[in-house]
C-alpha positions as CSV (number, residue, x, y, z in Angstrom):
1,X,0.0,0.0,0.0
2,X,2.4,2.4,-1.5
3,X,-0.5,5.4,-1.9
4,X,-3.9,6.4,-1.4
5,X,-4.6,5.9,-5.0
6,X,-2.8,2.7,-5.6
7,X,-3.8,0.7,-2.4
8,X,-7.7,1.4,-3.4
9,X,-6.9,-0.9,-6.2
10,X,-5.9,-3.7,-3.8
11,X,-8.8,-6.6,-3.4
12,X,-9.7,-6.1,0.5
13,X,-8.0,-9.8,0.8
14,X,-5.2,-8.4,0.1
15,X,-5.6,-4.7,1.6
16,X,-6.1,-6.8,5.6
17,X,-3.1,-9.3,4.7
18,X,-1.1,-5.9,4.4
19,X,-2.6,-4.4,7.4
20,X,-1.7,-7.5,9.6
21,X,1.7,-7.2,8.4
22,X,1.9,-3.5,9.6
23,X,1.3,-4.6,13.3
24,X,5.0,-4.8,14.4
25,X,6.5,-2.7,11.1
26,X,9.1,-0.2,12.5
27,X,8.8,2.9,12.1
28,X,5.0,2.4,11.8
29,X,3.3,3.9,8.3
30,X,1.5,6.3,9.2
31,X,0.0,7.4,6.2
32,X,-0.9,3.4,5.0
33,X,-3.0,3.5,8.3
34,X,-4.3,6.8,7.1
35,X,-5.8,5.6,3.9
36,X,-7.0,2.1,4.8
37,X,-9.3,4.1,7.1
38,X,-10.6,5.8,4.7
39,X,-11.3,2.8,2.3
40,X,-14.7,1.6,1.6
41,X,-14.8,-1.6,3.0
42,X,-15.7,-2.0,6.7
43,X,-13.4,-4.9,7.3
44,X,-10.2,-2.8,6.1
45,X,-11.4,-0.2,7.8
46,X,-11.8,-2.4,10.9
47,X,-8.1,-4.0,10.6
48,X,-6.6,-0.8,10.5
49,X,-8.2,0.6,13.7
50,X,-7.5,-2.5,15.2
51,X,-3.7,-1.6,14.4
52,X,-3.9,1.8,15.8
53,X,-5.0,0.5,18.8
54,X,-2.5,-2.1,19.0
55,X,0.3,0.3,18.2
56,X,-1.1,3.2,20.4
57,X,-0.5,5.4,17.4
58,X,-2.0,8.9,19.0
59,X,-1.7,10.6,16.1
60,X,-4.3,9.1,14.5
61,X,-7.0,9.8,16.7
62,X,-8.5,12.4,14.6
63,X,-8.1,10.4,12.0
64,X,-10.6,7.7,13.7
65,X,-13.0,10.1,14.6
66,X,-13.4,11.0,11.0
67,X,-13.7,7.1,9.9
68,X,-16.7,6.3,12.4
69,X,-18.2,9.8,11.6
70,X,-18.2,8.3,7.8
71,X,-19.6,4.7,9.2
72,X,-22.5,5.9,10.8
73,X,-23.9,7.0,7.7
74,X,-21.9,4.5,4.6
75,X,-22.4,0.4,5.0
76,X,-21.3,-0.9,7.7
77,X,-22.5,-4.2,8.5
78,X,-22.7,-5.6,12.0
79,X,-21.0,-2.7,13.0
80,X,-17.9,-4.1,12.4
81,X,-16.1,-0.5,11.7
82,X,-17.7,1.2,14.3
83,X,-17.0,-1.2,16.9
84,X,-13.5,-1.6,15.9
85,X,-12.7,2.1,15.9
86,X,-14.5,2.7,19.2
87,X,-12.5,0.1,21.0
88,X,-9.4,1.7,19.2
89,X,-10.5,5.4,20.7
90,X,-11.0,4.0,24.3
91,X,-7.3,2.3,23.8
92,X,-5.9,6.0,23.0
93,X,-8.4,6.7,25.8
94,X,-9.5,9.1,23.4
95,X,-13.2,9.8,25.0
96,X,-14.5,12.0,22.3
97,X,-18.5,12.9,24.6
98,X,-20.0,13.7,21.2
99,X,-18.9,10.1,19.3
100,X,-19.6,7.6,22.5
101,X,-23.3,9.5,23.0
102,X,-23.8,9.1,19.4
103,X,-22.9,5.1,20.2
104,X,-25.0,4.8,22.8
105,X,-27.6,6.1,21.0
106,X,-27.5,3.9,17.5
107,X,-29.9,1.8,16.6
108,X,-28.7,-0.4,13.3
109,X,-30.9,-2.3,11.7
110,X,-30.2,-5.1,9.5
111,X,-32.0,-8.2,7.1
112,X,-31.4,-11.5,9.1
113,X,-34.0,-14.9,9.0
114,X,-37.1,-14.0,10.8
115,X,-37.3,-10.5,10.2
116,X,-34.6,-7.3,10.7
117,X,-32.4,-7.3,13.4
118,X,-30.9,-4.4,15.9
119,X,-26.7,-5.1,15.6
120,X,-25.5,-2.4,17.1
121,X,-26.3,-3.6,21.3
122,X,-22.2,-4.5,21.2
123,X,-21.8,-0.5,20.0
124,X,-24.1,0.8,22.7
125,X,-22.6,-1.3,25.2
126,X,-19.0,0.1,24.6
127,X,-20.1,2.8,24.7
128,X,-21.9,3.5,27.2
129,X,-18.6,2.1,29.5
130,X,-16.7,5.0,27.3
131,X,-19.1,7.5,28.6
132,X,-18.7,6.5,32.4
133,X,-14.8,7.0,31.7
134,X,-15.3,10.1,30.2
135,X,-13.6,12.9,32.1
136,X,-15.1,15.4,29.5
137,X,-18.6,14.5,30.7
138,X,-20.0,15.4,34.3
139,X,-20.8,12.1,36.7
140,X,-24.3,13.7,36.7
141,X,-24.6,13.6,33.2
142,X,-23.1,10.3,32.5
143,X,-25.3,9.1,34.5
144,X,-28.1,10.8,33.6
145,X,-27.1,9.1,29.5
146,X,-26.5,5.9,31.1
147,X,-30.2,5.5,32.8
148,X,-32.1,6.8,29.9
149,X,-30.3,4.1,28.1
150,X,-31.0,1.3,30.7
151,X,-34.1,0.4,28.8
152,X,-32.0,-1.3,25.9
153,X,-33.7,-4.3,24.4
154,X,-30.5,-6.4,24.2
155,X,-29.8,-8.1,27.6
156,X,-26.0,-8.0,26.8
157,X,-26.6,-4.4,26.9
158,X,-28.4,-3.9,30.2
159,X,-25.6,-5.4,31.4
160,X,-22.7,-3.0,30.6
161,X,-24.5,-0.2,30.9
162,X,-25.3,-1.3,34.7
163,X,-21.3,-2.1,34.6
164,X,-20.9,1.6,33.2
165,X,-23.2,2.8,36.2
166,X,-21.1,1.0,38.7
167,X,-18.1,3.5,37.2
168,X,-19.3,6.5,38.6
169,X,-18.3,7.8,41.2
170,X,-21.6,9.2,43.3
171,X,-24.3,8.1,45.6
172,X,-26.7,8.5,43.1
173,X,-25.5,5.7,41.5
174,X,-25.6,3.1,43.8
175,X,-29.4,4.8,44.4
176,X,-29.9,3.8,41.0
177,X,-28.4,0.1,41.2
178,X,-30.6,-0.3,43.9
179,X,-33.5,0.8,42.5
180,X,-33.5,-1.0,39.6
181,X,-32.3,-4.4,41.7
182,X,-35.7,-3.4,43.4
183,X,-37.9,-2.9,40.0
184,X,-36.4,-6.4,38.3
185,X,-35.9,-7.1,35.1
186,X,-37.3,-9.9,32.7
187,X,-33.5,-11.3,32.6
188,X,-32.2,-12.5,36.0
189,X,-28.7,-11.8,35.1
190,X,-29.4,-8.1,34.2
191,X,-30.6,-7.9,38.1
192,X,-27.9,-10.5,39.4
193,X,-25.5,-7.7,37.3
194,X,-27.3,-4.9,39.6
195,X,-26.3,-7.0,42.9
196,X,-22.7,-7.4,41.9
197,X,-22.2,-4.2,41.3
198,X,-23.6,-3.1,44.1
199,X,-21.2,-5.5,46.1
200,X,-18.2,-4.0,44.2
201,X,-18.6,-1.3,45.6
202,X,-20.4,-1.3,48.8
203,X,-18.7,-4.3,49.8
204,X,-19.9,-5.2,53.6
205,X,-22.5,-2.8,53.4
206,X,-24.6,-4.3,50.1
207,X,-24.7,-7.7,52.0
208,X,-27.9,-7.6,53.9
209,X,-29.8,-5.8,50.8
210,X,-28.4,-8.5,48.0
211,X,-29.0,-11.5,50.5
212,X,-33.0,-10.0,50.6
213,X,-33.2,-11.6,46.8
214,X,-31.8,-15.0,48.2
215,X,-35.7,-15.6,49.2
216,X,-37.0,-15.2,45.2
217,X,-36.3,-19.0,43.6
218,X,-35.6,-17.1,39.8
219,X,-32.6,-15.0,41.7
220,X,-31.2,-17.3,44.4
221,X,-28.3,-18.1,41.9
222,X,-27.6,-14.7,41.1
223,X,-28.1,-12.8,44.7
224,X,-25.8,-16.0,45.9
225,X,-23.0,-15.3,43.1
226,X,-23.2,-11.8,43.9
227,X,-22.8,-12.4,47.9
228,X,-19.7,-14.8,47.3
229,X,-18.2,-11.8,45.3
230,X,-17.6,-10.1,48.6
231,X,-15.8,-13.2,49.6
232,X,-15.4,-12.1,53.1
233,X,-17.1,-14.1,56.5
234,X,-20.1,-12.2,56.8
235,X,-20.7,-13.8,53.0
236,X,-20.3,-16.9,54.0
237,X,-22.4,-16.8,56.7
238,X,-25.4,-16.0,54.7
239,X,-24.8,-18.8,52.1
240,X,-24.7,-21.2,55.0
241,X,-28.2,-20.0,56.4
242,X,-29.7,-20.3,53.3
243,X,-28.6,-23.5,52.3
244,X,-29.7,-24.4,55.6
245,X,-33.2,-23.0,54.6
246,X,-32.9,-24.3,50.9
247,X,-31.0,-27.0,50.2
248,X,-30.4,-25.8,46.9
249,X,-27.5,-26.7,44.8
250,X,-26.7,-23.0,43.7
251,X,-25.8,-22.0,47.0
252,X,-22.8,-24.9,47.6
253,X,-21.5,-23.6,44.1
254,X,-21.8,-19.8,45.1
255,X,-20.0,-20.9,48.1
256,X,-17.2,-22.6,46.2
257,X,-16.6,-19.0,44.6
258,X,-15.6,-17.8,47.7
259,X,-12.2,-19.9,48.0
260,X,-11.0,-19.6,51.0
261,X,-10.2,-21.7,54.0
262,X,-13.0,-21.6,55.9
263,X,-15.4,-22.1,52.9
264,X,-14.0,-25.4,52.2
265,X,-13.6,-26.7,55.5
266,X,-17.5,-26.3,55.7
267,X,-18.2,-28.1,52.5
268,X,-15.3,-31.2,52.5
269,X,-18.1,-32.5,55.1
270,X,-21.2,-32.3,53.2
271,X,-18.7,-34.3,50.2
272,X,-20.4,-37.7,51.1
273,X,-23.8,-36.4,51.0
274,X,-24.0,-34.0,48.1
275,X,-22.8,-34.3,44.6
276,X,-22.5,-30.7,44.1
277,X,-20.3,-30.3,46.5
278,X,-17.6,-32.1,44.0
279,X,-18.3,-29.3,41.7
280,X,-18.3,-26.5,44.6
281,X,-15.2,-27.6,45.4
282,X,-13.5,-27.6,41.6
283,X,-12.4,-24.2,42.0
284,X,-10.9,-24.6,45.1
285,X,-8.2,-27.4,44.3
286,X,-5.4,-25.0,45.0
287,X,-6.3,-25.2,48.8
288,X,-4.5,-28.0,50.8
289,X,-6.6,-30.9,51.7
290,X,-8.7,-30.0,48.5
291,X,-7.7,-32.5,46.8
292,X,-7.4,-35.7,49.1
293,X,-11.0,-35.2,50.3
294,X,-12.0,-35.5,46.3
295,X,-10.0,-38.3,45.9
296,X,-11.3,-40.0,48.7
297,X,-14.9,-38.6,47.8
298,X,-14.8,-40.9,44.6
């Protein structure tokens, strides 16, 4: 890709074979980066952000800016570009406020078996974490973006954007994280998401409001994961009273997360009575006396 004009020519093939050779060439060509971001095709476009990124090439940050400006209104299935130069901006930790709101507010609609599909959730997503890093944009306001977003119909979604909530620094978002642990959602793990994050950063304190959803049978798993995230005594101490209560399988795995000492000194005795314990215990092989009591178990 000697020139704007001659590396057009190229078939793409050939234009991302050259791209992947560029990602250790010293000193690093700038301008060949330049052009293939402006090519047509999505894919080379793609590859070459994937190479700024890689390289950390600072330079061509405005150069990036311009390519997904062009993407959001030429082809670009998937969002392949998009997503690609995105990630590459947050690697420059580039946090342009008016490109990531523009993500997180794209909707990309595209022909698939059974009717159109949205493709752009993985864009929103990334962004919306973008926006949460942003020191351009206020905490209020980020978060402010980031709950009128919430709503997103793609569960994936939900999920990051909760992850992006859990980013800002403020009471007001841990008032939202809680508020929207309290209102549910049709996807358990978009709520079991909520209780982690709350957990992250509460720590101690978020243990008697998570443990409250041990009591609803569609989000025992996820309040239990959540609790064993904390990974302190007072964690453990719930899971033990509600598998005391339960009985249910979720709770010896959630308390295999934990990993510690006493955790697995309180299920190596329940080994010859439970089978889940076996699988409780998997991640906890590291631990001495781990693996005896499994070989014994068998």
């Amino acid at each position: 890709m000697s020139s704007k004009s001659s590396s057009k020519k190229l078939p793409v093939e050939a234009h991302l074979n050259a791209l992947h050779a560029l990602r250790h060439a010293e000193p690093l060509p700038v301008d060949e980066l330049k052009a293939a971001l402006l090519h047509a095709s999505n894919a080379v476009a793609a590859k070459a952000a994937n190479v700024v990124a890689l390289r950390l090439a600072h330079s061509l940050a405005p150069d990036l800016l311009a390519a997904a400006q062009r993407f959001f209104t030429k082809p670009d299935p998937q969002c392949l570009a998009k997503l690609a130069i995105f990630r590459a901006l947050k690697a420059l930790e580039h946090l342009a406020p008016e490109m990531f709101l523009r993500g997180l507010r794209h909707i990309q609609m595209e022909a698939s078996f059974g009717g159109p599909v949205d493709t752009a959730g993985s864009l929103r997503a990334l962004s919306a974490l973008a926006i949460s890093e942003c020191p351009a944009i206020p905490p209020r306001d980020a978060l402010r973006f980031l709950i009128d977003a919430l709503p997103d119909p793609e569960v994936p979604t939900r999920i990051d954007i909760l992850r992006a909530i859990g980013q800002i620094a403020s009471l007001e978002a841990d008032a939202v994280l809680r508020t929207k642990a309290r209102l549910g959602d049709d996807a358990p793990e978009v709520t079991g998401q909520c209780l982690l994050t709350l957990i992250e950063r509460e720590g101690v304190v978020a243990l008697p409001f998570v443990a409250t959803f041990l009591h609803d049978p569609r989000l025992r798993a996820e309040a239990a994961m959540a609790l064993a995230a904390q990974r302190g005594p007072e964690a453990l101490a719930l899971l033990r009273a509600e598998w005391e209560r339960t009985q249910e399988r979720e709770i010896l795995l959630a308390i295999g997360t934990l990993r510690t000492p006493e955790a697995v000194a309180w299920l190596i005795p329940l080994l010859a009575d439970h089978r889940a314990v076996r699988q409780a215990l998997e991640p906890c092989r590291h631990i001495p006396g781990v693996e005896d009591a499994l070989a014994q178990s068998r």
